[in-house]
C-alpha positions in Angstrom: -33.8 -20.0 -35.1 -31.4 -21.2 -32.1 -29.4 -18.7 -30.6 -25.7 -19.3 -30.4 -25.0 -20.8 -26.6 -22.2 -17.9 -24.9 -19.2 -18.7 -23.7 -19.4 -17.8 -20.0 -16.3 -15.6 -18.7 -14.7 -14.4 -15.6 -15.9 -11.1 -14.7 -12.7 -9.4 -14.6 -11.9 -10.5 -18.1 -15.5 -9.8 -19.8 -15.6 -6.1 -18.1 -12.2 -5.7 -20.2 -13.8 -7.3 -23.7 -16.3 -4.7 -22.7 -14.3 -1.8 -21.9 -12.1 -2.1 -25.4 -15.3 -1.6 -27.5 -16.0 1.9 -26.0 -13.8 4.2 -27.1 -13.2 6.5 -24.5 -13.1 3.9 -21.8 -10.2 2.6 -24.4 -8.1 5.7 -24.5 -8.1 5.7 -20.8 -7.1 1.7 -20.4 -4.5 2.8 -23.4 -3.6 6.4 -21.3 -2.9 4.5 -18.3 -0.9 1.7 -19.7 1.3 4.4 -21.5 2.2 5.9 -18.3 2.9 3.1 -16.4 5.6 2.0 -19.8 7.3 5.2 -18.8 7.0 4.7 -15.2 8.9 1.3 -15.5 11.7 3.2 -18.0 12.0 5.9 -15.1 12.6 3.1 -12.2 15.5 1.2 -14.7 17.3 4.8 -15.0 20.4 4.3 -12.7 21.9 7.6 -11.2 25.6 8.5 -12.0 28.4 6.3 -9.6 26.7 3.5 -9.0 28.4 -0.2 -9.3 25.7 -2.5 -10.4 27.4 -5.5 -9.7 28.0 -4.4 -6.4 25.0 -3.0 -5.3 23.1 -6.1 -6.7 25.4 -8.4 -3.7 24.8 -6.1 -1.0 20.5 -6.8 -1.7 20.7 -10.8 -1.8 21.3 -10.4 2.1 19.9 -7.7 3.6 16.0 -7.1 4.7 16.1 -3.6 5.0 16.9 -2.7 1.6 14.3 -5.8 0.2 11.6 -4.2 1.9 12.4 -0.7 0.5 13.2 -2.4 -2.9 9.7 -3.7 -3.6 7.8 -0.7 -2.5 9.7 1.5 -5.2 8.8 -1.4 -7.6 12.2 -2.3 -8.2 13.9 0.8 -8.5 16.0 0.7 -5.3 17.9 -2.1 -6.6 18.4 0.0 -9.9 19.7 2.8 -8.0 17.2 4.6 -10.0 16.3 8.5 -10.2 12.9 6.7 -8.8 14.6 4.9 -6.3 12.7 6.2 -3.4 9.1 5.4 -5.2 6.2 7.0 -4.1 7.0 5.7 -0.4 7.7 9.3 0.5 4.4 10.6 -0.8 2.1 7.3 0.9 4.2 8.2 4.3 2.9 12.0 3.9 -0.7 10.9 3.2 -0.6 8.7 6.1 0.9 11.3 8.3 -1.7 14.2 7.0 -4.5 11.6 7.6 -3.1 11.4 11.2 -3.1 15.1 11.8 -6.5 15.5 10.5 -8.5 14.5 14.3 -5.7 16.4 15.6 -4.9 20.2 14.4 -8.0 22.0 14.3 -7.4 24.1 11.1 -7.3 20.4 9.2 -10.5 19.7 10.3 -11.7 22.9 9.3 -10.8 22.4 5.6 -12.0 19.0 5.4 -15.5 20.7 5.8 -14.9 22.8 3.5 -15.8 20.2 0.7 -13.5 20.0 -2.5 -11.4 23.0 -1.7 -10.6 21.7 1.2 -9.3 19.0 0.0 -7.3 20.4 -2.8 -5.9 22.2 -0.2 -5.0 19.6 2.0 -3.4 17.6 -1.0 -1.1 20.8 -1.3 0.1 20.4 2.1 0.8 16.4 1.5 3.0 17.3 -1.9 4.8 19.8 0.4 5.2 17.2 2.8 7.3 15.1 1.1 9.9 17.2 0.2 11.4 16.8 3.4 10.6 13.2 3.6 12.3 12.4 -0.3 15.0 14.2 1.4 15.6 12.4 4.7 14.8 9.2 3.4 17.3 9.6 0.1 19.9 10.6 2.5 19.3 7.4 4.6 19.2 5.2 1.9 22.2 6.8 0.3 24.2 6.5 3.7 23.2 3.0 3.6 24.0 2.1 0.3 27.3 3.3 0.8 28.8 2.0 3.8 27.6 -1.4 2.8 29.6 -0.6 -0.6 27.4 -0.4 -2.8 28.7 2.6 -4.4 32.0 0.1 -5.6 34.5 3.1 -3.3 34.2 5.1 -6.1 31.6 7.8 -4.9 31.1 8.5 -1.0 28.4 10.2 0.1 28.4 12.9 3.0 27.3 16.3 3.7 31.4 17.5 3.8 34.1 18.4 1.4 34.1 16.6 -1.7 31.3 14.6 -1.0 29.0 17.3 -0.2 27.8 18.1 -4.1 27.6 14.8 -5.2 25.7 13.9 -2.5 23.2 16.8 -2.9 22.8 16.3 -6.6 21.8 12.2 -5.5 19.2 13.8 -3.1 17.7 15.8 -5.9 17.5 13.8 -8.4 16.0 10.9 -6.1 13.6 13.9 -4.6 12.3 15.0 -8.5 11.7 11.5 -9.7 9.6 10.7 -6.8 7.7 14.2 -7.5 7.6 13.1 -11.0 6.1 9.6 -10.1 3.4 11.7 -7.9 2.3 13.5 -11.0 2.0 10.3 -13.3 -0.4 9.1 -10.4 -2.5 12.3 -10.2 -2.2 12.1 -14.2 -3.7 8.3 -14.0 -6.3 9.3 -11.7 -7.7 12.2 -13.9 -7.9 11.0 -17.2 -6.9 7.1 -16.9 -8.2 4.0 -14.9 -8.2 3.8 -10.9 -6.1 5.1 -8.2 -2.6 6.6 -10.0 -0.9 6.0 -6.8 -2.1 2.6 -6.1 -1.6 1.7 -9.9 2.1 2.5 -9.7 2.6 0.6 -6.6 0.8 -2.5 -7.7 2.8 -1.9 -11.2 5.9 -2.0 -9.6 4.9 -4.6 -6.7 4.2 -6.9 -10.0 6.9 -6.4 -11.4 9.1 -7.4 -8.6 7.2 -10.7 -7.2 8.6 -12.7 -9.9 12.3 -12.3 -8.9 11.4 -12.5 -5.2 9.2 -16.0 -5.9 12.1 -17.8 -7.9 14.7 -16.9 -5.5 12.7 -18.2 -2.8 12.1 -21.5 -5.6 16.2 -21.0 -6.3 17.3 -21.1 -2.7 14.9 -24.4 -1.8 16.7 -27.4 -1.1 13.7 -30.3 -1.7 11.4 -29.7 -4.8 8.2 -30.6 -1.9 8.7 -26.9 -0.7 8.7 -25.7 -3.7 5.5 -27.1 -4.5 4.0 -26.6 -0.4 5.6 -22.8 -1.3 3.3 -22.6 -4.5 0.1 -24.0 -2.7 0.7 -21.8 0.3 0.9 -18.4 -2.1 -2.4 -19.7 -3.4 -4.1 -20.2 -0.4 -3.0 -17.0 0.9 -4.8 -15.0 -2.4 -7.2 -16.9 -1.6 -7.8 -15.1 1.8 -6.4 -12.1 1.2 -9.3 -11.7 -1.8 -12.2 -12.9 1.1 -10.9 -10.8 3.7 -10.8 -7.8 1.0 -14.2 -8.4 -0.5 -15.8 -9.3 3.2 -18.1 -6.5 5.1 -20.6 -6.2 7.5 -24.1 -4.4 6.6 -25.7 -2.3 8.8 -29.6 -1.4 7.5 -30.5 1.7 7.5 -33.8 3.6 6.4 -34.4 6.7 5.1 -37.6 8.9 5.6 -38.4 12.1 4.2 -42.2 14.1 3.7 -42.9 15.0 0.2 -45.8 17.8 -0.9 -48.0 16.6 -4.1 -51.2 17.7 -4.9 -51.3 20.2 -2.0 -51.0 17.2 0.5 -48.1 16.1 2.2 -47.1 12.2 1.6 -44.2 10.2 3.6 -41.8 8.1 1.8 -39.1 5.6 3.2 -36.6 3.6 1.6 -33.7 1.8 2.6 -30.1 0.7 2.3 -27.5 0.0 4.3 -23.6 1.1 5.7 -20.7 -1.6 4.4 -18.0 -1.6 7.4 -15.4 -3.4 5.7 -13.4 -5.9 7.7 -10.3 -5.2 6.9 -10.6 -1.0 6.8 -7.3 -0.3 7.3 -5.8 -1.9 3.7 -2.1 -2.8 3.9 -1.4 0.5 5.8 -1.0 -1.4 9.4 1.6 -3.8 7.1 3.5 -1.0 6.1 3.3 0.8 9.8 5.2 -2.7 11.4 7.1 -3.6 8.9 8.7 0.2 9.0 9.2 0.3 12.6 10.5 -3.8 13.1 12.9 -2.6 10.2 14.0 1.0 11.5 16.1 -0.2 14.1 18.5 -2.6 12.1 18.2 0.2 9.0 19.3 2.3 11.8 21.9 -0.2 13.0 23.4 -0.7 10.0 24.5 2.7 9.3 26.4 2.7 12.3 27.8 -1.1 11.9 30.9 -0.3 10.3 31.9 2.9 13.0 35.5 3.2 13.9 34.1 3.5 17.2 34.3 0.0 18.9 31.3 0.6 21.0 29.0 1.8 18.4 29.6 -0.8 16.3 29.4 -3.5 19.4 26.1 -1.7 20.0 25.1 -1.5 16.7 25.7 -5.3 15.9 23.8 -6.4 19.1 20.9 -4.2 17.9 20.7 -6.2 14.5 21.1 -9.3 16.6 17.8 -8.5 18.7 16.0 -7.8 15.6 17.1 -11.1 13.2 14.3 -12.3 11.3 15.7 -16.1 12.8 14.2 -14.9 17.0 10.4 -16.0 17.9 10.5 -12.5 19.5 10.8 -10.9 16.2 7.9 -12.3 14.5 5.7 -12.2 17.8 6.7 -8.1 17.9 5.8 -7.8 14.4 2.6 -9.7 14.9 1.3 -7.3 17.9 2.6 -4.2 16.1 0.3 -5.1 13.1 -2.7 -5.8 14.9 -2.2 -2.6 17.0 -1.8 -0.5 13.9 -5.0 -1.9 12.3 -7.4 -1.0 15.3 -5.5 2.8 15.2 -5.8 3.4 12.2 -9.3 2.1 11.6 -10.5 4.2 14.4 -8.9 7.3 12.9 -10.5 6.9 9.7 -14.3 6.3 11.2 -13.3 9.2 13.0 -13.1 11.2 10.3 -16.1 9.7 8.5 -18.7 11.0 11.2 -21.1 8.6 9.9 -23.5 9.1 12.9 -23.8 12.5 12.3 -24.0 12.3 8.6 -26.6 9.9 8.5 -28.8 12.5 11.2 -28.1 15.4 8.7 -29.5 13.0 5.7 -32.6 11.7 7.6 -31.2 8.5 7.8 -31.5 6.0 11.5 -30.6 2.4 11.8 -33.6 0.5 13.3 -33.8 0.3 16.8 -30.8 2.6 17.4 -31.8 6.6 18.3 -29.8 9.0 16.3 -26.9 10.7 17.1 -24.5 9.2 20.0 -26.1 6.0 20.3 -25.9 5.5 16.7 -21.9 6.4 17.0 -21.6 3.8 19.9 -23.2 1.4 17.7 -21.3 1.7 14.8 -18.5 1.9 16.9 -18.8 -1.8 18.7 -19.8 -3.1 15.5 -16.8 -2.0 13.8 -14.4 -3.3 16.5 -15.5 -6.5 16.2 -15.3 -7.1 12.7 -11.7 -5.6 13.2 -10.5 -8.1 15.2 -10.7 -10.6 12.0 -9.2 -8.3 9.3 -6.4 -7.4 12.5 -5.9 -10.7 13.3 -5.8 -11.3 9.1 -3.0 -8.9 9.0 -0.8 -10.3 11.7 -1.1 -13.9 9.7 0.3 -12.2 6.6 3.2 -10.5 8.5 4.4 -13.5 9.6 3.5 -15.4 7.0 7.3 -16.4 6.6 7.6 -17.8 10.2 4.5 -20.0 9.3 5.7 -21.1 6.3 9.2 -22.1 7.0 7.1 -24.4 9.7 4.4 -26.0 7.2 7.5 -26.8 4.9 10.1 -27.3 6.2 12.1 -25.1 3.9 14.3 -22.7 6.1 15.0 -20.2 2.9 11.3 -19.2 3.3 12.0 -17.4 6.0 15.5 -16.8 5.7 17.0 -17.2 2.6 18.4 -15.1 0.0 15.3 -12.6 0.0 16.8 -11.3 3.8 14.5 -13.0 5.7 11.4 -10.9 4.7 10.5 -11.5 1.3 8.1 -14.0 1.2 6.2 -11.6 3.8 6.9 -8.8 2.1 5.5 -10.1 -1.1 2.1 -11.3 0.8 2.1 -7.7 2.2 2.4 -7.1 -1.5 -0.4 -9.3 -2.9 -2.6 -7.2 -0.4 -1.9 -4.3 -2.6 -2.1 -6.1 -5.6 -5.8 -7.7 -5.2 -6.7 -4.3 -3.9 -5.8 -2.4 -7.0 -7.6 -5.2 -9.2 -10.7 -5.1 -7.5 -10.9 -1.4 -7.5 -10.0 -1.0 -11.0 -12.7 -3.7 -11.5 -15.2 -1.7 -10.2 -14.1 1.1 -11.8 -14.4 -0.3 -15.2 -17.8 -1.7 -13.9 -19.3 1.3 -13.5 -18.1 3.1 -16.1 -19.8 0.9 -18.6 -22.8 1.0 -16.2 -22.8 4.3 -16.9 -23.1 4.3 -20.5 -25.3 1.9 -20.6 -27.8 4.0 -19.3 -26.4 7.3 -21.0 -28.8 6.5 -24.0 -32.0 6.9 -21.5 -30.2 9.7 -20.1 -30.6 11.7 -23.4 
């Protein structure tokens, strides 16, 4: 009897046909996609005082509050209880991550297996208090003196302004704390990483807008179409660079007793050293610290102080998205950030040593430091193409604005970052797919075999 020929589909899509039809794997997909409904009804919750109309003309011109917008998945432009996102809590990671090599009582707990670590997640949530704090306040400040408050609420730390700008602060402070334990929720009982889930959630949610007004703003429908081709080219490469590693072998060897005689086994695998280690961390590093000085600057714009504000507006000047110097600043501070923060992290890997402790050498290398050394060259190179990869996304605008000739690409409506900013995006984006893919992947691996497990 002839078999019925199969439809052959994309693997994403047939490891979600396969996920529905077990049950539990359902209720997590179903868990997760609850959470991230009330995620999205959190970030359209506007906090009392705020003049929508208003606030929505002070974001069609300005780059510092469109690269904070699409990082709280929209919510900033809401002037949401969940307008700071989980930016504060991704900062505190990073800078935890950072003091790790550093303070010695961090290192210590890191050893210390899965206490350690629940401990050092304690410090991180305590961590960004104080950042949801300072970074509401700035935004806050910002928001205001460029009016988007309508004049009817002013925010300050003095007289009347004082408890309506504390009760901003706390609210804006609890529904990022909120948004950190839908993330940890997602991660224990849903699908992937909750944190990366509601980033890429809310990072979807927001390239749609950003891609029709860069389509609204063109002036020839040829960039529009060299605008659509270029965003496909570029997932292209970002999914390549993502996916791409280098394998270093290594063997195993170990003495096994049987029979009252000893017998030596080997076997062997190998050590994937991703190209691009770092993720879209390095992105987030430049982008921060290109942007800080106008964020900066424009707080102090509108000074009744002539000189601050003549400083101020020279400041913005240096840093307009429109100077070669911008983009060639943001380039070196992106490749810069990669290597750093690559290192860190093999730093706190200690392959070398782990693979020693294990029984494990690469061939032709001796253990210990010279297998460190190795590692180490290896990995450097292969960062200079996920570095380099990196620094072409950040200035992706610069590049395109020159392919197409389409001047809004790079300075339209978006404020002159938002086609980069949603390339920095995609990085996130492709991430959080593929690692969900895997996850899904191997949790029906895993029943598959749970019937020759019983």
């Amino acid at each position: 009897m002839a078999r019925a020929p199969t439809v052959a589909r994309p693997r994403l899509l047939q490891a979600v046909i396969d996920a529905f039809q077990q049950a539990d794997v359902r209720q997590k997909i179903v868990f997760t996609l609850a959470l991230l409904v009330v995620f999205r009804f959190v970030a359209n919750l506007p906090l009392p005082g705020v003049d929508r109309d208003a606030l929505s003309d002070i974001f069609e011109g300005n780059a510092v509050l469109g690269f904070l917008n699409i990082f709280s998945g929209g919510a900033l432009r809401n002037m949401s209880v969940a307008a700071l996102g989980v930016y504060p809590y991704v900062t505190a990671s990073i800078v935890m991550q950072l003091l790790v090599p550093i303070v010695p009582q961090l290192q210590a707990l890191t050893k210390e297996g899965e206490q350690g670590r629940r401990q050092i997640q304690i410090y991180t949530h305590y961590l960004t208090i104080p950042m949801c704090i300072v970074q509401g306040y700035g935004q806050l400040f910002l928001i205001d003196n460029l009016g988007g408050f309508g004049g009817e609420t002013k925010i300050g730390l003095t007289g009347d302004a004082l408890i309506p700008t504390l009760s901003m602060i706390t609210t804006m402070t609890a529904g990022t704390m909120f948004l950190v334990w839908l993330g940890e929720l997602i991660s224990e009982k849903g699908i992937g990483n909750g944190i990366s889930v509601l980033i890429f959630a809310g990072i979807v949610s927001n390239i749609p807008r950003m891609i029709w007004t860069e389509v609204y703003t063109s002036t020839a429908m040829t960039g529009v179409v060299m605008l659509v081709l270029f965003i496909i080219f570029i997932l292209g490469v970002i999914v390549f660079f993502q996916e791409a590693q280098r394998r270093i072998p290594v063997q195993y060897s170990r003495s096994l007793f049987r029979g009252g005689r000893m017998y030596r086994q080997s076997g062997q695998t190998h050590i994937p050293l991703r190209v691009n280690s770092a993720g879209m961390i390095p992105l987030i590093f430049a982008f921060s610290i290109v942007i800080f000085p106008a964020y900066a600057a424009s707080m102090f714009e509108t000074s009744d102080t002539a000189w601050i504000a003549n400083v101020a507006d020279k400041v913005k000047g240096v840093f307009d998205p429109s100077s070669w110097g911008y983009w060639i600043f943001l380039f070196l501070l992106v490749v810069i950030f990669a290597f750093f923060y690559t290192m860190v992290i093999f730093q706190q890997q200690n392959l070398a040593e782990n693979l020693q402790r294990q029984g494990g050498f690469i061939p032709g290398i001796r253990p210990g430091r010279p297998t460190a050394e190795y590692i180490t060259r290896v990995l450097i190179r292969i960062t200079w193409a996920g570095a380099l990869f990196l620094g072409f996304v950040a200035v992706i605008p610069f590049v395109a604005s020159a392919l197409t000739g389409e001047q809004s690409l790079s300075l339209g409506r978006g404020g002159g970052l938002s086609l980069g900013i949603t390339s920095a995006g995609l990085i996130i984006v492709v991430g959080v797919v593929l690692d969900t893919m895997r996850q899904l992947e191997a949790q029906l691996l895993m029943r598959q075999y749970e019937g020759f497990i019983r």
